[in-house]
C-alpha positions as CSV (number, residue, x, y, z in Angstrom):
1,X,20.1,-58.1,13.4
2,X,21.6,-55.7,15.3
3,X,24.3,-55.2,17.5
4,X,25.0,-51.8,19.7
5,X,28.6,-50.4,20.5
6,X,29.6,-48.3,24.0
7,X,32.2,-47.4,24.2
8,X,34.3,-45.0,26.7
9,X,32.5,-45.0,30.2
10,X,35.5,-43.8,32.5
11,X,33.4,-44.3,35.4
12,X,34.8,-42.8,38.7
13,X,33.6,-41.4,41.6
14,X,34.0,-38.1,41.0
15,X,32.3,-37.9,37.5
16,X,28.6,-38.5,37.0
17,X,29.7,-41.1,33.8
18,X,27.9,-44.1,35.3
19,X,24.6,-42.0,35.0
20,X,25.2,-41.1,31.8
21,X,25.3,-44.8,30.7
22,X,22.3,-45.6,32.6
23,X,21.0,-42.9,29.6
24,X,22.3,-45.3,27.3
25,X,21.1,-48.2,28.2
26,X,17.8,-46.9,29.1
27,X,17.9,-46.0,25.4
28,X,19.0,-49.0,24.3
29,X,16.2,-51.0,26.0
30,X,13.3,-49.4,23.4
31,X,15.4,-51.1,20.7
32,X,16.3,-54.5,21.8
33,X,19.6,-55.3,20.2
34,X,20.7,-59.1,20.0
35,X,23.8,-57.9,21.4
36,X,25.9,-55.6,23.3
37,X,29.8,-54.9,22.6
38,X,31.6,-52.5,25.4
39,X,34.8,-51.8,22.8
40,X,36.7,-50.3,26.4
41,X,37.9,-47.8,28.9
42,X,35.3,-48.9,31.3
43,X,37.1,-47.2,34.2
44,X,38.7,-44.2,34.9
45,X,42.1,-43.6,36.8
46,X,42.1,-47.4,38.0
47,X,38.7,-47.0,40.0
48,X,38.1,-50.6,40.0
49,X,34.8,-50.2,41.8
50,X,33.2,-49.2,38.2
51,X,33.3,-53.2,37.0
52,X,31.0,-54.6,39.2
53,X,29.0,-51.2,39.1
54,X,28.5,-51.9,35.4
55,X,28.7,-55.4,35.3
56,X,24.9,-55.2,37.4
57,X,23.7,-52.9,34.7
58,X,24.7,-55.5,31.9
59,X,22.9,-58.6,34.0
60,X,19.7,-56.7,33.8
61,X,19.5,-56.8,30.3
62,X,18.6,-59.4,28.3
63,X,20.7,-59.0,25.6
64,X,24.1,-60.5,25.7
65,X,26.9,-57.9,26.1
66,X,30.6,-58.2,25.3
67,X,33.7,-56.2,26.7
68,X,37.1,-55.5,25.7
69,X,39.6,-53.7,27.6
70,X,41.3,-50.6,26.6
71,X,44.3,-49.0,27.8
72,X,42.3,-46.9,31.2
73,X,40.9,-50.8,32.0
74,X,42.6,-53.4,34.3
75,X,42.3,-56.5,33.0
76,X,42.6,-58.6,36.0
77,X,40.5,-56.7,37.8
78,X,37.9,-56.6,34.9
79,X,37.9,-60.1,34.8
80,X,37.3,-60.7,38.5
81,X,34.1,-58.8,38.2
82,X,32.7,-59.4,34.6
83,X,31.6,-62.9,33.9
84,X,33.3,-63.4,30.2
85,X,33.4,-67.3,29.6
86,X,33.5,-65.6,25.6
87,X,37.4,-64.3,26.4
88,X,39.8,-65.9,24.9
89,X,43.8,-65.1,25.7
90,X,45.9,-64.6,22.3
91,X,48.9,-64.2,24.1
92,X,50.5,-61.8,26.1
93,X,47.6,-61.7,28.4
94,X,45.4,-60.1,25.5
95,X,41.4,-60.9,26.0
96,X,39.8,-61.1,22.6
97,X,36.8,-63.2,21.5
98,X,34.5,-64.3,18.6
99,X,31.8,-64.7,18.6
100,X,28.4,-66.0,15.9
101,X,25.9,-64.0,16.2
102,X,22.5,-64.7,13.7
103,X,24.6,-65.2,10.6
104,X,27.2,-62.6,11.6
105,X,30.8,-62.9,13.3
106,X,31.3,-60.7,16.1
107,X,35.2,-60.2,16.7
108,X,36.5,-58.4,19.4
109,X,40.4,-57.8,19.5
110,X,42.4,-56.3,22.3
111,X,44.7,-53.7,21.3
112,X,46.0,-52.5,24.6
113,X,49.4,-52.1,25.8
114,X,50.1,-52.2,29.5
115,X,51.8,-49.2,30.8
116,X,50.5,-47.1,27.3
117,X,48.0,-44.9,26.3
118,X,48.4,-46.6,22.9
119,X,47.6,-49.8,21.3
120,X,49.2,-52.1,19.0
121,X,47.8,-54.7,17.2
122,X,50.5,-56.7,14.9
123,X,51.7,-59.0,17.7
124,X,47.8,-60.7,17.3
125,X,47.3,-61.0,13.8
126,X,47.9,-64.5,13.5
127,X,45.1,-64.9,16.5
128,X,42.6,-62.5,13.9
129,X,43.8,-64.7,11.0
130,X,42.6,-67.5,12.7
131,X,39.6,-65.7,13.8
132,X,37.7,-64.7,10.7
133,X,38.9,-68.1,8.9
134,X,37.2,-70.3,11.4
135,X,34.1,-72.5,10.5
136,X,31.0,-70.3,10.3
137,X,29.7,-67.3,9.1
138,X,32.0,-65.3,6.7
139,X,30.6,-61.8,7.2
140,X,32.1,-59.9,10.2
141,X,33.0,-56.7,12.4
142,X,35.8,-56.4,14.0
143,X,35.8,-54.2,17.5
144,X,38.8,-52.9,18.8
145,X,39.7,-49.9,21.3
146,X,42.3,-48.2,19.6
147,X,41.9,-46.1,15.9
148,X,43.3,-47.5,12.9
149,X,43.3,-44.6,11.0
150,X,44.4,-40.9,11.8
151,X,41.5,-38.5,12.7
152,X,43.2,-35.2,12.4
153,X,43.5,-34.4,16.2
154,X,47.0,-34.9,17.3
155,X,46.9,-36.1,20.4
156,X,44.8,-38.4,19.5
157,X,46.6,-39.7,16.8
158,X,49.5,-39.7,19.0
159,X,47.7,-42.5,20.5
160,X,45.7,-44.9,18.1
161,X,46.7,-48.4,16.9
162,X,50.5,-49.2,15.9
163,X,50.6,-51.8,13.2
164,X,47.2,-50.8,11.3
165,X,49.4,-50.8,8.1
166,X,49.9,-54.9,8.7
167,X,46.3,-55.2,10.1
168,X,45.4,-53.3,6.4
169,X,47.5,-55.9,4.5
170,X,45.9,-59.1,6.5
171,X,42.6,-57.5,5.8
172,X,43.1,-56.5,2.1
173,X,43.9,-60.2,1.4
174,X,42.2,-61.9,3.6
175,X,38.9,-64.0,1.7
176,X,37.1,-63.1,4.6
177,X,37.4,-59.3,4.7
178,X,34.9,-58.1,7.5
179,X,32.6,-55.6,6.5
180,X,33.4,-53.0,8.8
181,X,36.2,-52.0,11.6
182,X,34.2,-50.5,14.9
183,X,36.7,-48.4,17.2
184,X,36.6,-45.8,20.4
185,X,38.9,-44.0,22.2
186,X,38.6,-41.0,20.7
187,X,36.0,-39.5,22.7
188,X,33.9,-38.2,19.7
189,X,32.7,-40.0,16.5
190,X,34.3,-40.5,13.2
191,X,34.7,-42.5,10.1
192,X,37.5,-43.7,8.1
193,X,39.1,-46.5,6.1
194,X,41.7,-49.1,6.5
195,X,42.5,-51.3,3.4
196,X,39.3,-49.9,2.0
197,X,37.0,-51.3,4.9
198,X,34.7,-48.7,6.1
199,X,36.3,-47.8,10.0
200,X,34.7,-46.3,13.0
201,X,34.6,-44.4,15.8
202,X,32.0,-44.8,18.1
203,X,31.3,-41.3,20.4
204,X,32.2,-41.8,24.2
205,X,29.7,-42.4,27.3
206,X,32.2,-39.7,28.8
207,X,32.0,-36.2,27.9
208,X,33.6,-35.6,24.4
209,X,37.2,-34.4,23.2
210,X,36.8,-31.2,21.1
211,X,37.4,-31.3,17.3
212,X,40.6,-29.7,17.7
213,X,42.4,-30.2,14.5
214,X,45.3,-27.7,14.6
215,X,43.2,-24.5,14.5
216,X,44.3,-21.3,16.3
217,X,41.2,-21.6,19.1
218,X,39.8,-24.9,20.5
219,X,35.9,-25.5,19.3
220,X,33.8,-26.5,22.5
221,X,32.6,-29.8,22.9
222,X,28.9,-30.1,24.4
223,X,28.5,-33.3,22.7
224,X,25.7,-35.8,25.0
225,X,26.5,-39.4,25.5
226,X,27.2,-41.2,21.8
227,X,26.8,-45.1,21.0
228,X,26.4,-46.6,18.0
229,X,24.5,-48.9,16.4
230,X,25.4,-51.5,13.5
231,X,22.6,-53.0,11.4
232,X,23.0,-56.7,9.3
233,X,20.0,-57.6,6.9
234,X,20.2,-59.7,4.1
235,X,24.1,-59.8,4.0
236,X,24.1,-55.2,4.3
237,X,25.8,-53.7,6.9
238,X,24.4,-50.1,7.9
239,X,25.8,-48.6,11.0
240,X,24.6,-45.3,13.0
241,X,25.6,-42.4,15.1
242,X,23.4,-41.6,18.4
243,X,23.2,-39.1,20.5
244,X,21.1,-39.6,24.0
C-alpha cells in the first residue's frame, strides 16, 4: 500500500509552481498510489485562484487525495473550493482528519496558526488522542505542516511546530505510537525524530530553501520538485525521497 506526500505548491500567478506539480503528478500517475496527502501551503501570498486550479488536477486522478492547510493557506477559501467531506474541525477552526486506509490510519493534523508563520500543535492533542485510539487499524502516520524537530536552518526553525515536546510525550506513551511523523514546510527534505518516531520532511513542489546552516556563504539550491512516498507491507513502513 502506498500513499504519496506533496507538499508546498505556493501556486501564484507569477511563479510557474502549478507546472511543476503537473510534473508531479504526471509522475505519480506511473505508480498508482492508493492515496494522496497535500500536507499544505497550497497557495502563495493569498492567491486563492490556486484551489480550484488544483482541486481539477486532484479530480482527474483516481486516487483519493487529502489536504491540510498550512500557515500560506486560507482555510475558508480552501474549503469553498476543495470538496473534503474527510475534514473534521478539532476546534478553533482547525481541519484535521483520519482516515483507514488498507490496514493503515491515515491522520492528518492541522498545525496552523492564523496570523503566524508558525504552528502549534498542543491545543489538539486531545483531538490526536482520540484519533489514533479510535476503532480500527493500530498502525499509523501522522501528516502535519509544521516540523517537529529542529533542522539546523534558523529561520526555519524559527518557524516549526510549538508544543512538539507534549506531542513527544502523548506519542512516547501512547499504545498506539504511529510509525512515522510526515512534515513540510521546509522547502527541502529531511529526517528526524520525535519521541523516537522516525520524522519527516517532505521536499517542496516550490523551488527549495538552501541548506544554510550557519555557514559564512549560502550553498545554492537547484533542487527540482521533491515528494515523497511512504510504503506499508506486511505491518513495515518504508518511505522515499523523489526528485522529478
Amino acid at each position: 500500500m502506498i500513499i504519496a506526500q506533496i507538499s508546498d505548491i505556493h501556486a501564484a500567478a507569477a511563479n510557474d509552481n502549478l507546472s511543476r506539480l503537473d510534473r508531479a503528478l504526471a509522475w505519480l500517475d506511473t505508480l498508482a498510489p492508493d492515496a494522496l496527502v497535500l500536507s499544505g501551503d497550497l497557495i502563495d501570498n493569498d492567491e486563492i485562484e490556486g484551489y480550484p486550479a488544483i482541486a481539477a488536477r486532484l479530480a482527474r486522478r483516481p486516487y483519493p487525495a487529502y489536504v491540510l492547510p498550512g500557515n500560506a493557506d486560507n482555510r475558508a477559501a480552501m474549503r469553498a473550493a476543495i470538496p473534503a467531506p474527510y475534514w473534521t474541525d478539532g476546534g478553533r477552526g482547525a481541519l484535521h482528519f483520519s482516515v483507514d486506509i488498507h490496514g493503515l490510519r491515515v491522520i492528518g493534523l492541522d498545525t496552523t496558526v492564523p496570523g503566524s508563520a508558525a504552528g502549534q500543535v498542543e491545543a489538539h492533542l486531545p483531538w490526536l488522542k482520540d484519533a489514533l485510539s479510535a476503532a480500527g487499524p493500530a498502525a499509523s502516520i501522522v501528516f502535519l505542516h509544521h516540523p517537529v524537530f529542529p533542522i539546523g536552518i534558523a529561520p526555519l526553525d524559527r518557524t516549526m511546530c510549538d508544543g512538539a515536546q507534549a506531542l513527544g510525550t502523548l506519542l512516547r506513551h501512547h499504545p498506539r505510537r504511529p510509525l512515522a511523523l510526515a512534515m513540510g514546510h521546509a522547502h527541502r527534505p529531511a529526517a528526524g525524530t520525535l519521541a523516537g518516531i522516525p520524522a519527516f520532511l517532505c521536499g517542496s513542489i516550490c523551488p527549495a530553501n538552501p541548506l544554510w546552516v550557519g555557514q559564512a556563504t549560502v550553498p545554492p539550491a537547484a533542487d527540482p520538485p521533491a515528494l515523497m512516498i511512504h510504503r506499508f507491507v506486511n505491518g513495515a513502513l518504508a518511505s522515499h525521497f523523489v526528485s522529478v
